[in-house]
C-alpha positions in Angstrom: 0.0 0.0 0.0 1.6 3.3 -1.2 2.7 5.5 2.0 1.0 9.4 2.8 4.4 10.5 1.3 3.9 8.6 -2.1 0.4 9.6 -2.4 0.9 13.1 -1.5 4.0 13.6 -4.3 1.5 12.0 -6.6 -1.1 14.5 -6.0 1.3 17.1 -6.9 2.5 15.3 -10.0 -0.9 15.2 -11.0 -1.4 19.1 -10.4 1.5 19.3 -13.1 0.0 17.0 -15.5 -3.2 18.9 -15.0 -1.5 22.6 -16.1 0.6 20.9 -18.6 -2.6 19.2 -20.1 -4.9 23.0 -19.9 -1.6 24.7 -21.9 -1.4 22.3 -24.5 -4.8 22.6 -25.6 -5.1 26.3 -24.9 -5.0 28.2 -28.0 -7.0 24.9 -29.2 -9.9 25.2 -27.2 -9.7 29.3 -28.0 -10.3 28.5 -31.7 -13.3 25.9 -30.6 -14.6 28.7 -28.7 -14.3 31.1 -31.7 -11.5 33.1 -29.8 -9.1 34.5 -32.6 -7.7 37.4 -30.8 -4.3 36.6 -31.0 -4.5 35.5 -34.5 -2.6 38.5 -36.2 -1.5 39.9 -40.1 1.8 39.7 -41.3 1.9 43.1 -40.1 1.0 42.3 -36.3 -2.7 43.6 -36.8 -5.5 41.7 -35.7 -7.5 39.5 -38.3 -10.3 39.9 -39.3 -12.9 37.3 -37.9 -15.6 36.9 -41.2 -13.8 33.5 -41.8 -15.6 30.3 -40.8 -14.7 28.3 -38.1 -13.8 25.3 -40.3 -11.9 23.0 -36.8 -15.7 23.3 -35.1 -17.8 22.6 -38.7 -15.3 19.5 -38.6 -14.9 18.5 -35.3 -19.2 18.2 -35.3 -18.9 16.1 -38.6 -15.8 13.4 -37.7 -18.3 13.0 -34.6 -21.7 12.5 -36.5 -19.8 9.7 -38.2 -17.9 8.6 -35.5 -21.6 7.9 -33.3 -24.2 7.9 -35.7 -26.7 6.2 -32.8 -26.2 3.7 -30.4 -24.8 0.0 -31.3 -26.2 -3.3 -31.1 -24.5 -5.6 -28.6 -23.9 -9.4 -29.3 -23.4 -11.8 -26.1 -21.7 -15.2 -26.3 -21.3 -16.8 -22.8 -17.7 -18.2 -22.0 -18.8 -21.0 -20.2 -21.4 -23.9 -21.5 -24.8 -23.6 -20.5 -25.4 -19.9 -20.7 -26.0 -20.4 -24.9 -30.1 -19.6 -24.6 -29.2 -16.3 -21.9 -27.1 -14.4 -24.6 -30.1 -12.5 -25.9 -31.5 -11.4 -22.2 -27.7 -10.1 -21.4 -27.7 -8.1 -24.9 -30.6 -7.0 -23.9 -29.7 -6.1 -20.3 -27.5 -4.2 -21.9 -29.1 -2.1 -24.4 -31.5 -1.1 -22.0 -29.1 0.0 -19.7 -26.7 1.8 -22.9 -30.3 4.0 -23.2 -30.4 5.1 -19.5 -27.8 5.6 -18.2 -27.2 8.1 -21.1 -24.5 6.2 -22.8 -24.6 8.1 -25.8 -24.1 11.5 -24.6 -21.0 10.1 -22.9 -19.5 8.2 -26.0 -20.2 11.4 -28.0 -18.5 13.3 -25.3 -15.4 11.4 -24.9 -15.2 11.4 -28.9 -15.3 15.2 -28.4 -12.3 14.5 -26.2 -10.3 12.3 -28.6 -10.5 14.8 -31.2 -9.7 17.9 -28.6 -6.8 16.1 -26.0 -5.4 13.3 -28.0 -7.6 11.0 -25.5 -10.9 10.1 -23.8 -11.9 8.0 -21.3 -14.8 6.6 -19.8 -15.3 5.5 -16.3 -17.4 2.8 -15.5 -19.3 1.6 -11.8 -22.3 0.6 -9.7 -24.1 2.7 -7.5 -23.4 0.9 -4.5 -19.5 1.0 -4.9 -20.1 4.7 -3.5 -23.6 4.6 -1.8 -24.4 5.6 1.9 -25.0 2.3 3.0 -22.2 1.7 4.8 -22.7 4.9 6.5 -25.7 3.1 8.9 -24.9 3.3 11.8 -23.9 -0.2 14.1 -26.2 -2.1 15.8 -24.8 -2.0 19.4 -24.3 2.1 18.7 -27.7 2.0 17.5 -29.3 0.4 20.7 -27.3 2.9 23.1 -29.1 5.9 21.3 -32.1 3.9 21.8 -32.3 4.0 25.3 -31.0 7.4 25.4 -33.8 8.3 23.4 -36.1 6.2 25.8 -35.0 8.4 28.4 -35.7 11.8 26.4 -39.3 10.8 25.6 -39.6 10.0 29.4 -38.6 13.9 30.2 -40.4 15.2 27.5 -37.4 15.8 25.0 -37.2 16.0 21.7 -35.9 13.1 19.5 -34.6 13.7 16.4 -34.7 11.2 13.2 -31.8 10.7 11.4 -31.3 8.8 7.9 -28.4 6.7 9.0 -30.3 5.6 12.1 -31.0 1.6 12.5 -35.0 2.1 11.8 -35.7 -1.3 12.5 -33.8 -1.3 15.9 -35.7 1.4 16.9 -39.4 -0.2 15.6 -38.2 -3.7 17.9 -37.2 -1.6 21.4 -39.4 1.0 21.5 -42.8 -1.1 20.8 -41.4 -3.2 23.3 -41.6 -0.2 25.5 -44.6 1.0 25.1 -46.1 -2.5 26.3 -44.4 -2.6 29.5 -47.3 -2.5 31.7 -45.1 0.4 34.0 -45.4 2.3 31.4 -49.0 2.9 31.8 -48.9 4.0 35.3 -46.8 7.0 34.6 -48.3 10.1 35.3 -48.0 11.4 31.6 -48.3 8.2 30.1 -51.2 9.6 27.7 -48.8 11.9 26.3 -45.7 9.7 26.3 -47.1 6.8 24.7 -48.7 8.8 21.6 -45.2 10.0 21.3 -43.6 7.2 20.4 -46.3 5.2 18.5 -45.6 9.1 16.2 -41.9 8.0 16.5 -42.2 4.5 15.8 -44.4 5.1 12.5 -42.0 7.8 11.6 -38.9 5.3 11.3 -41.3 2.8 9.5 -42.1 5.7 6.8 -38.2 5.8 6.5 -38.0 2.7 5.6 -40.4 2.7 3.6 -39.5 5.9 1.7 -35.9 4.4 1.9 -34.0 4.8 -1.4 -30.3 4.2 -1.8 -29.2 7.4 -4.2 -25.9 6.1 -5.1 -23.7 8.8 -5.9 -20.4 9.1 -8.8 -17.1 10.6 -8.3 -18.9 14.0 -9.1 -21.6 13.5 -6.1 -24.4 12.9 -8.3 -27.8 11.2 -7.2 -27.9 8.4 -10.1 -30.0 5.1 -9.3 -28.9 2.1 -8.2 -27.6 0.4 -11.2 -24.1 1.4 -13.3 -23.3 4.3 -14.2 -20.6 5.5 -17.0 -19.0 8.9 -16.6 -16.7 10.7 -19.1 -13.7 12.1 -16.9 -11.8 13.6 -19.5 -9.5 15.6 -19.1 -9.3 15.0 -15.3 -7.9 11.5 -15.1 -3.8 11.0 -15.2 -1.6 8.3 -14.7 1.9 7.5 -14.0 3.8 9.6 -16.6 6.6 6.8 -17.0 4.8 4.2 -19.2 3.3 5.0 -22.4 0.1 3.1 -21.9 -2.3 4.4 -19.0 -3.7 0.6 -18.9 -0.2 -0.3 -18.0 0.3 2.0 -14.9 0.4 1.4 -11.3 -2.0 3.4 -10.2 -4.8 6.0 -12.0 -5.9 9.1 -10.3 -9.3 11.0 -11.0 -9.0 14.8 -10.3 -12.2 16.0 -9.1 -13.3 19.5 -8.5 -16.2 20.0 -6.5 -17.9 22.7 -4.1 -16.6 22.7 -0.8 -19.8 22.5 1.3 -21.0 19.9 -0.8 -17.6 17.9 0.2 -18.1 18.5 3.8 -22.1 17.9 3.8 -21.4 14.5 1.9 -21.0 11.7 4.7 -19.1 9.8 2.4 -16.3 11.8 3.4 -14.5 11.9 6.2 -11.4 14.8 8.0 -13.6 17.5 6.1 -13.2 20.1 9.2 -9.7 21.5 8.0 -10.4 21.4 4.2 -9.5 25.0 2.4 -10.8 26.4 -1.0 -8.6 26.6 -3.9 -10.4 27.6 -6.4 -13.5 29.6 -6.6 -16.2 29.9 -9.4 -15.8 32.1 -12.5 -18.4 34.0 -11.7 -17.0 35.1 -8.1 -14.6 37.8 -8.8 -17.6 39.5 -10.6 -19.5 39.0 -7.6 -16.7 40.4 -5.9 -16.3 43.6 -7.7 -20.0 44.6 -7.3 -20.4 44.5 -3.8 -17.3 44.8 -3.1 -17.5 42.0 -0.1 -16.4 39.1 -0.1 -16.3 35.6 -1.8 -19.4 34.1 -0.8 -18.6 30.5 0.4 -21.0 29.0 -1.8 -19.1 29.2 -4.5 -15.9 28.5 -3.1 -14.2 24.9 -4.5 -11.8 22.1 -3.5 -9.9 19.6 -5.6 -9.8 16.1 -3.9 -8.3 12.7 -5.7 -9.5 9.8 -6.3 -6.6 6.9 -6.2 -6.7 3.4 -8.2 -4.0 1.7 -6.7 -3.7 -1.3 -8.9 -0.7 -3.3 -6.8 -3.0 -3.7 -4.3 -6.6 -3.2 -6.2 -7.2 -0.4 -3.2 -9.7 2.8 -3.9 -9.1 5.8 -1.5 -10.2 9.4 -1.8 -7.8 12.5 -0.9 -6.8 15.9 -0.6 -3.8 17.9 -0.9 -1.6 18.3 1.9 -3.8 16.6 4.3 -2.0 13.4 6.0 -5.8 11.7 6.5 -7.5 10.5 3.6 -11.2 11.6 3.0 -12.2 8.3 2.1 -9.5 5.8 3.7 -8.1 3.6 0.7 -10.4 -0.3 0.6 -10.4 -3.4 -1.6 -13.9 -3.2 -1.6 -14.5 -0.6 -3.6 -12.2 -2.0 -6.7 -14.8 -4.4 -9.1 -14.4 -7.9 -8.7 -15.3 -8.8 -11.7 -13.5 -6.5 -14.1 -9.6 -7.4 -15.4 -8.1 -3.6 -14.4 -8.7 -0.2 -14.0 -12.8 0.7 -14.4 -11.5 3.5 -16.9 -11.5 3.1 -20.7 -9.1 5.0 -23.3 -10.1 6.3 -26.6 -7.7 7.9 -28.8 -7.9 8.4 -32.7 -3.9 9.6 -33.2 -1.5 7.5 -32.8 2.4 8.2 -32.3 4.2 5.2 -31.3 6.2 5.5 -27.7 3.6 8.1 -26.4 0.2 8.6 -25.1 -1.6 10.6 -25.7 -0.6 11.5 -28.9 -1.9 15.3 -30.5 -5.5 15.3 -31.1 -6.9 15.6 -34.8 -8.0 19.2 -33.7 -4.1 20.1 -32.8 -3.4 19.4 -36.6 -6.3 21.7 -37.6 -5.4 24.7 -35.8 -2.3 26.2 -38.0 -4.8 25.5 -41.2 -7.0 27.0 -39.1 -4.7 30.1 -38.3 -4.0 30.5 -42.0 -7.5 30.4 -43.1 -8.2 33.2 -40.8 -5.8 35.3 -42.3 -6.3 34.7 -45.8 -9.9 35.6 -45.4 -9.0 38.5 -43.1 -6.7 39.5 -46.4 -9.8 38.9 -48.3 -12.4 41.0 -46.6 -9.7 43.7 -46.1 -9.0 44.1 -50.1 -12.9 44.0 -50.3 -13.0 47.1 -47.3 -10.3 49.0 -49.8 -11.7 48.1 -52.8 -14.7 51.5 -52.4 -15.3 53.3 -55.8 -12.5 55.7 -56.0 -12.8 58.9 -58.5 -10.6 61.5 -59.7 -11.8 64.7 -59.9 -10.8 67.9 -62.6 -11.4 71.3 -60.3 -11.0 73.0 -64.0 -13.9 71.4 -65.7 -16.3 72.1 -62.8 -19.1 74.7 -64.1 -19.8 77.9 -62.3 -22.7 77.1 -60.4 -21.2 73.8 -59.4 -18.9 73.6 -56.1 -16.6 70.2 -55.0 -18.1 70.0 -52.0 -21.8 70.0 -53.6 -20.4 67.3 -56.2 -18.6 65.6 -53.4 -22.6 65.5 -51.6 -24.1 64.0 -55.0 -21.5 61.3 -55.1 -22.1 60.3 -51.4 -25.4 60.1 -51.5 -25.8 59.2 -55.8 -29.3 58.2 -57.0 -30.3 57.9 -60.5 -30.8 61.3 -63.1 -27.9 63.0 -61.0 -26.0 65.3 -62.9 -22.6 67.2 -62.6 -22.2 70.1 -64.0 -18.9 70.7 -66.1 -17.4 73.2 -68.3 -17.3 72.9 -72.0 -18.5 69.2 -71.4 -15.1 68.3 -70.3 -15.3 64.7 -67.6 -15.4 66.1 -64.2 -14.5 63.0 -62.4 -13.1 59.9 -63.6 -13.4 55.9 -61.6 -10.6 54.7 -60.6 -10.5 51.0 -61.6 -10.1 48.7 -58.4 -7.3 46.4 -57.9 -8.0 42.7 -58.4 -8.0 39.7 -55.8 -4.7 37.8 -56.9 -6.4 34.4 -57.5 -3.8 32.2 -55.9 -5.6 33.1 -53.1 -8.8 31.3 -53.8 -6.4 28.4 -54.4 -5.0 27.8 -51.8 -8.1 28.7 -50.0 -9.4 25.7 -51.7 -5.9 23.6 -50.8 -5.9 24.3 -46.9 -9.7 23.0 -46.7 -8.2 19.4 -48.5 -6.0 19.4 -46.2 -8.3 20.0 -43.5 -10.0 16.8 -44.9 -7.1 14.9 -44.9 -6.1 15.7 -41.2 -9.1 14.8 -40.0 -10.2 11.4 -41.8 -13.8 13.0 -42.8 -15.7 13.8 -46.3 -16.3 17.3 -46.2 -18.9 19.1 -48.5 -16.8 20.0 -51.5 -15.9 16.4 -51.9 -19.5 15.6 -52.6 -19.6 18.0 -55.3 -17.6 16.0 -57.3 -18.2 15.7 -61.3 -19.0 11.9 -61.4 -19.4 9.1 -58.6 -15.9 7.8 -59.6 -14.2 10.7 -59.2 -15.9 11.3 -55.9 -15.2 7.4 -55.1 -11.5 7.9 -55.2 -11.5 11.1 -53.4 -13.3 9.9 -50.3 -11.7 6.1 -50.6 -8.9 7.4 -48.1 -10.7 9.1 -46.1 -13.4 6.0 -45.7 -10.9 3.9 -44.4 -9.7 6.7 -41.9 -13.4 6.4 -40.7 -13.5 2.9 -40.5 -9.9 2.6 -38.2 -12.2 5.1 -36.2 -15.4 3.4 -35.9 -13.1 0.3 -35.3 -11.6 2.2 -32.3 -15.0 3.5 -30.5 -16.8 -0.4 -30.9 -13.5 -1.3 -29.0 -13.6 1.4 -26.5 -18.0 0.3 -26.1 -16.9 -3.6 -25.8 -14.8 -3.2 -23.2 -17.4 -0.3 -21.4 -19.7 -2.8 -22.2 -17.8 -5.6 -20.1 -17.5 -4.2 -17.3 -21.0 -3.2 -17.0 -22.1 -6.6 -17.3 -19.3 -7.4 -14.4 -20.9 -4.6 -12.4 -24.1 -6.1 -12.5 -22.8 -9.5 -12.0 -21.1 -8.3 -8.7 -23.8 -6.0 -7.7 -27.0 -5.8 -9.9 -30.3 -6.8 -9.3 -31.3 -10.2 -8.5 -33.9 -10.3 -11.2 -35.4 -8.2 -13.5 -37.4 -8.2 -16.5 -36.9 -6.5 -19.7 -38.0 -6.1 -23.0 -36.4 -8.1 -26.3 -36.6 -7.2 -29.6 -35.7 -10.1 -31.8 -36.9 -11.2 -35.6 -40.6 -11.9 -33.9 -41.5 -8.8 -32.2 -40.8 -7.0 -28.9 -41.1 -9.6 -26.0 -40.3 -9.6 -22.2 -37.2 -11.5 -21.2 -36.5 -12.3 -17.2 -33.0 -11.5 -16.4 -31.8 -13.2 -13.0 -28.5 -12.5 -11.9 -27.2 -15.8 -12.7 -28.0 -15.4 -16.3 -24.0 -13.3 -16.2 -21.6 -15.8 -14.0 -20.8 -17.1 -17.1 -18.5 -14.0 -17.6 -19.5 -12.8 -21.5 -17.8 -11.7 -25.3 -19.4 -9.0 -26.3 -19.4 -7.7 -29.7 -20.5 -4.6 -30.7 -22.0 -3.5 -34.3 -22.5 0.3 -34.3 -25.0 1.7 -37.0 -23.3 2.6 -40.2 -23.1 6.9 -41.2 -25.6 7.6 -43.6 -26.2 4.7 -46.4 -25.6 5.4 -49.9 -27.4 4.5 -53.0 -24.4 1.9 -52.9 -25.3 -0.2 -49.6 -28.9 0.0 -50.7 -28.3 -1.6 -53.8 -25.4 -4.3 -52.1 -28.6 -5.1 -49.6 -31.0 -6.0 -52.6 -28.3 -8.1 -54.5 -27.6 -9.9 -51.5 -31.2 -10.2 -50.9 -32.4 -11.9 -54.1 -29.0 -14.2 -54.1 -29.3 -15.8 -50.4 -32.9 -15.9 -50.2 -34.1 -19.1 -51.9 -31.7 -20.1 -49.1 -32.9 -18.4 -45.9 -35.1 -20.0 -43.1 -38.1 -17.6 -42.1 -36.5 -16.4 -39.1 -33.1 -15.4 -41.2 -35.2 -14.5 -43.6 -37.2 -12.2 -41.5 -34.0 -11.1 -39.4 -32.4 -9.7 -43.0 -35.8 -7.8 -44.0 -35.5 -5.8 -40.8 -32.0 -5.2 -41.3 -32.8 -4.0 -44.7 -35.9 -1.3 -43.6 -33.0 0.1 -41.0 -30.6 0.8 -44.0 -33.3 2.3 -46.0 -33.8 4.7 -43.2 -37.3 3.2 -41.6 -37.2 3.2 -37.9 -40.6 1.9 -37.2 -40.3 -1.4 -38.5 -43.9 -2.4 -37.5 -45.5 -0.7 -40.1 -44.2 -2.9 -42.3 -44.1 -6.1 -40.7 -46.7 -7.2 -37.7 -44.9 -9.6 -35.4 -46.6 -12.3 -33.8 -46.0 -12.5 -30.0 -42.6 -14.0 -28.9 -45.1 -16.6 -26.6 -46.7 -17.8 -29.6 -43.5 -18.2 -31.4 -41.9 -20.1 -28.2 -45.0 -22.3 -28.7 -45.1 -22.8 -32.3 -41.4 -23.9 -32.2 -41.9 -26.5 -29.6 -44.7 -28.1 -31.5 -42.3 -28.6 -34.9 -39.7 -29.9 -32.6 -42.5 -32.5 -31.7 -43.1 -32.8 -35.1 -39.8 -33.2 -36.5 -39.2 -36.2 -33.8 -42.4 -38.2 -35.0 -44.5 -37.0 -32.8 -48.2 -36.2 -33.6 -49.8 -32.8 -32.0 -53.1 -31.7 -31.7 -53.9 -27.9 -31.9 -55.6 -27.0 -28.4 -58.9 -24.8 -28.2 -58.1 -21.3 -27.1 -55.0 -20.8 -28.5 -54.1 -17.8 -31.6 -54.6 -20.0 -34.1 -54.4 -17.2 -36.9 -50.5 -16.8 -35.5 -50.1 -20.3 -35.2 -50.9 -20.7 -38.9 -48.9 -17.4 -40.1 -45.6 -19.3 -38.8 -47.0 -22.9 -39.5 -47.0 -21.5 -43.2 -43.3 -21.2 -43.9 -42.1 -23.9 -42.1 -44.4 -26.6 -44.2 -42.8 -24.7 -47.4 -39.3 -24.8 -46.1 -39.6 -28.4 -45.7 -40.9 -28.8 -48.9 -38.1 -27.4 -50.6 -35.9 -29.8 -49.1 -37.7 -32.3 -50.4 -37.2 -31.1 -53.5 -33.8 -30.4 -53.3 -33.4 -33.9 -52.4 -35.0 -35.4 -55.4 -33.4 -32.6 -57.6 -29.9 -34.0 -56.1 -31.3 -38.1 -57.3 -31.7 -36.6 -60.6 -28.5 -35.0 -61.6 -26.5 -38.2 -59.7 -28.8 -40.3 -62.7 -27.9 -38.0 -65.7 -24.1 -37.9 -64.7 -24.2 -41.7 -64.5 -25.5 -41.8 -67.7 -23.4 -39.1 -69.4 -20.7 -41.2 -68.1 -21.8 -44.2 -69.5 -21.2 -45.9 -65.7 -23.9 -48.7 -65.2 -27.4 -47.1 -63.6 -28.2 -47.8 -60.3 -32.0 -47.9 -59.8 -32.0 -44.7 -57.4 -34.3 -45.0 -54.9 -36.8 -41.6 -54.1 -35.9 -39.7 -51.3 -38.4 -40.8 -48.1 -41.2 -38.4 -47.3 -40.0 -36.9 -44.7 -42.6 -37.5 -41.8 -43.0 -34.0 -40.3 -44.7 -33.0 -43.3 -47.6 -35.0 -43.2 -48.0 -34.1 -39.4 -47.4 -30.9 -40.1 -50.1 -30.6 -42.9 -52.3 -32.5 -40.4 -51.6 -30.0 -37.7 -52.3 -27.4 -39.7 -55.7 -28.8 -41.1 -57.0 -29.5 -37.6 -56.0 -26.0 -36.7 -58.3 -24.2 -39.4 -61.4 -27.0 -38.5 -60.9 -25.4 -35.2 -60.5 -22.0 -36.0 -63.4 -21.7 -38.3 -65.3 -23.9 -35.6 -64.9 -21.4 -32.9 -65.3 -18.4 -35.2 -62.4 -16.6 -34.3 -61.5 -13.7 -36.7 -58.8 -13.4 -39.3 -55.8 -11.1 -38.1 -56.9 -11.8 -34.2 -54.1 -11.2 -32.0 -53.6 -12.0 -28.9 -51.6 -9.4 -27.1 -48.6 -9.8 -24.4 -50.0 -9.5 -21.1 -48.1 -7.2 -19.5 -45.8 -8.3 -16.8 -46.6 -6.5 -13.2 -43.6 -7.3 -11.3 -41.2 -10.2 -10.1 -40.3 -11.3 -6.9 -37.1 -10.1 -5.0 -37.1 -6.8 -6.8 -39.9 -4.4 -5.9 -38.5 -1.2 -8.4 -39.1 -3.2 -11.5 -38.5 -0.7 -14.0 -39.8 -2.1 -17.2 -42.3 -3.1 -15.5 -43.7 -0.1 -13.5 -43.0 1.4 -17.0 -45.5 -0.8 -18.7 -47.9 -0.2 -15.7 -47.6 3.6 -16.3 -46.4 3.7 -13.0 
């Protein structure tokens, strides 16, 4: 375990990394701000700030195709057994990638990438950092029982506090009241209604209980994961070149001072000292000319990963006690290292982070600023200039009355002149030199070419092959990138599933969209012991006519070959390229129940096994599915008997004695099936159901074990 003196010289090392980091990026995050002050002419006089701000326009565009919308996550299980719980953990997943508010934090530390050189996400569960271990003990909470025993005797008041043992105080104090002593006090009557008020006070507590987990900022978030984009306040040991690789990782965090010492998280509060103060406080300052209010008075304190040890403490600067004494507990079981996850785009072997992709934008940046400036100053000289010939003026004429008629010229003016000589002359204005259009037009490639992303002019290209080979480059820059956030989202991804495997919820149910339909699928905690590979498929940018026709070609070749649940699965996958987000216009989905249902009868089927359709059941789904499955295993059949007939014509083309071939058996399953399916419309018609009946998911209201269902209370409207 590292000594006060190790973690206290870290601390400052990561003070340096911190101003280091800020000056790096300074004249950076000016230009993102649309701060070109100390942009300047060849002559030292300020641009001229007309000229777009081309690092922004691009920085918004690498990240609209860098997260066009949240991925699709994949599960296989590691170990056997887990094969038919992949689609409840992709799922889990998904539904917890939506809210938790994954996207705004992916887009976020993409922002970062593109900004620092890095970005990183940190991943965790409520309860690593919630107030439950903040309740008080039971013998501690027994003592203030009686004390508070004795107050209510004497007519005191008794506070309720949060961290109090409720249910200690429920057991003694009904006790109390039943002691038959009790009642022969002189002010029992107003005693005893006293702590029945107490007693049904500490059951509302725990009642009302909730657990408000908190993050390394202090926010309420529920008691599930959380992910958290800590760029650029997260540093490492500055001696290895990978952050994954380093001994220990330390999140800066900068946070009000009396929210630090109202938190009971923390602990050794009393001594803490500001230093820092809101922006807005030396304006504050200035107009009363008092001072500082407290309130917006800040501290920095550090959070320490210790990965020797796999210890989590929290800290300030030159304080010897910790805020949050360093535990094992609060470091993930179930996660391989640090709960933080890198993103960088650049790449410069032997150092990390390398220069962001916005670092390489700012000198063409610079330079488009001035040549615009240049531009808009040649347009600011470029005024109609005359010259004037006092000589030819007439008599009743006068250059300051000629001089008014030119300011303010409107059509019929005339100027009077002398034997009808010119009395001014334009001056002809001097042209833009050209070359500066050009390399107007040069910077902004490169601008492209530094970034990886198609910008406008690209797509104003004369023909799709010329616009094919301009962007080919830059597609592939895209793809490394994509290929870089699904990595960064698998590995987030990961650890979420080992934060709910260590700490999640012992059941819950959610909803599962899969070829048939939305369903519900029961997650119990054992579903993830397995431990899980997760792939990721992130939506692709916007489709081109290209992709749409790839889809359709691929379509009409594979699907002679497709089952109706591949078959089905592809459609859907073709609507989403095409741009249609609500699928069920298109397709109406039987319930997944029915399908579960329909899939255990062929498995009957398919072994032999005759099965009778049962009164009550949807037999208008059962049909719709029944349907494909008879004609899939008709065309086996005849591919089978196809097959017998070319093996007869290349015997006989080969002149090889003929073999009487026998005909493929009937398969049995297809006379049950056709059986089946006769016996289900007798019965349909017999009990007059309707065509297009469905029957409709009941909705779940709740499992045992976990009260806060949220899909649930969600369907419930609750």
């Amino acid at each position: 375990m590292a000594t006060k003196e190790q973690i206290q010289t870290r601390i400052q090392l990561t003070d340096v990394q911190y101003e280091s980091r800020q000056k790096d990026v300074q004249e950076t995050l000016r230009f993102l701000r649309n701060d070109f002050r100390d942009v300047t002419e060849a002559d030292e006089t300020q641009v001229n700030t007309l000229a777009p701000n081309f690092m922004m326009a691009t920085k918004r565009q690498v990240l609209a195709q860098l997260y066009p919308g949240d991925p699709k996550f994949y599960c296989r299980p590691r170990m056997r057994g887990f094969e038919d719980r992949g689609r409840a953990v992709s799922a889990l997943l998904e539904y917890y990638w939506k809210e938790i508010d994954a996207e705004t934090v992916m887009r976020g530390v993409i922002d970062d990438g593109l900004t620092y050189g890095f970005g990183c996400v940190k991943v965790g569960f409520g309860r690593l950092q919630s107030h439950a271990d903040l309740t008080e003990e039971e013998p501690e909470a027994i003592e203030r029982v009686q004390r508070d025993l004795f107050d209510f005797m004497e007519r005191n008041p008794v506070p309720i506090e949060e961290n109090q043992r409720h249910e200690v105080d429920i057991e003694f104090k009904t006790q109390f009241i039943q002691q038959p002593e009790l009642a022969q006090h002189p002010e029992a009557e107003l005693i005893i209604p006293d702590i029945l008020s107490n007693i049904e006070e500490h059951q509302r507590m725990i009642d009302d209980k909730k657990d408000y987990p908190v993050n390394a900022q202090g926010d309420p978030s529920p008691d599930w994961p959380f992910m958290e984009r800590v760029t650029p306040d997260i540093f490492w040991d500055p001696m290895v070149d990978d952050p994954k690789k380093s001994a220990y990782v330390i999140h800066r965090i900068q946070r009000r001072l009396l929210d630090v010492k109202s938190d009971p998280l923390y602990k050794n509060t009393k001594d803490l000292e500001p230093d820092a103060y809101n922006e807005y406080s030396e304006a504050l300052k200035e107009n009363d000319e008092s001072e500082i209010p407290e309130e917006l008075a800040l501290v920095t304190i550090y959070e320490i990963w210790d990965a020797r040890d796999r210890t989590v403490g929290t800290y300030a600067r030159g304080q010897d006690k910790p805020l949050r004494a360093a535990t094992t507990e609060a470091w993930p079981e179930f996660i391989a290292g640090f709960p933080f996850h890198w993103f960088a785009i650049t790449e410069i072997s032997g150092e990390y982070p390398a220069p962001g992709v916005m670092e390489y934008l700012k000198f063409a940046q610079r330079a488009l600023m001035r040549l615009y400036s240049e531009l808009m100053t040649h347009s600011d000289r470029s005024a109609t200039k005359y010259t004037g010939n006092k000589d030819a003026i007439a008599d009743d004429e006068t250059k300051e009355e000629i001089e008014s008629k030119l300011a303010g010229a409107t059509d019929g003016i005339v100027l009077w002149s002398q034997s009808g000589q010119p009395v001014i002359t334009p001056v002809q204005s001097a042209q833009v030199d050209p070359s500066k259009i050009a390399v107007i037009g040069m910077i902004k490639g490169t601008i492209s070419e530094n970034a990886g992303v198609s910008l406008s002019e690209i797509a104003g290209t004369s023909t799709a092959t010329a616009a094919s080979i301009a962007t080919s480059g830059i597609n592939t820059l895209v793809a490394d990138a994509l290929s870089k956030v699904e990595k960064m989202q698998s590995s987030c991804a990961k650890d979420v599933v080992g934060m709910v495997r260590q700490f999640g919820p012992k059941e819950q149910l959610f909803r599962v969209v899969g070829p048939y339909g939305d369903g519900w699928e029961e997650y119990t905690i054992n579903d993830v012991q397995a431990g899980w590979q997760i792939d990721v498929e992130m939506p692709t940018p916007e489709q081109g006519e290209r992709e749409k026709q790839n889809w359709m070609s691929l379509f009409n070749l594979l699907v002679s070959e497709m089952d109706p649940v591949g078959k089905r699965e592809f459609i859907l996958d073709g609507l989403r390229i095409f741009g249609v987000k609500n699928v069920s216009r298109f397709i109406e989905d039987p319930p997944i129940e029915v399908v579960a249902h329909v899939e255990l009868e062929h498995a009957m089927m398919s072994m032999g096994n005759p099965v009778d359709p049962r009164e009550g059941e949807d037999h208008d789904e059962h049909l719709k599915l029944h349907m494909p499955r008879l004609q899939e295993l008709g065309q086996q059949q005849q591919q089978q008997q196809q097959m017998a007939q070319e093996q007869e014509q290349a015997q006989a083309q080969t002149g090889e004695p003929q073999q009487q071939q026998q005909q493929p058996p009937e398969n049995p399953e297809v006379q049950l099936l056709q059986t089946h399916i006769q016996q289900t419309e007798e019965l349909r018609t017999a009990q007059g159901q309707p065509q297009g009946r469905r029957t409709k998911v009941a909705s779940p209201t709740g499992n045992p074990g976990r009260t806060e269902s949220i899909l649930s209370n969600q369907s419930q409207g609750t």
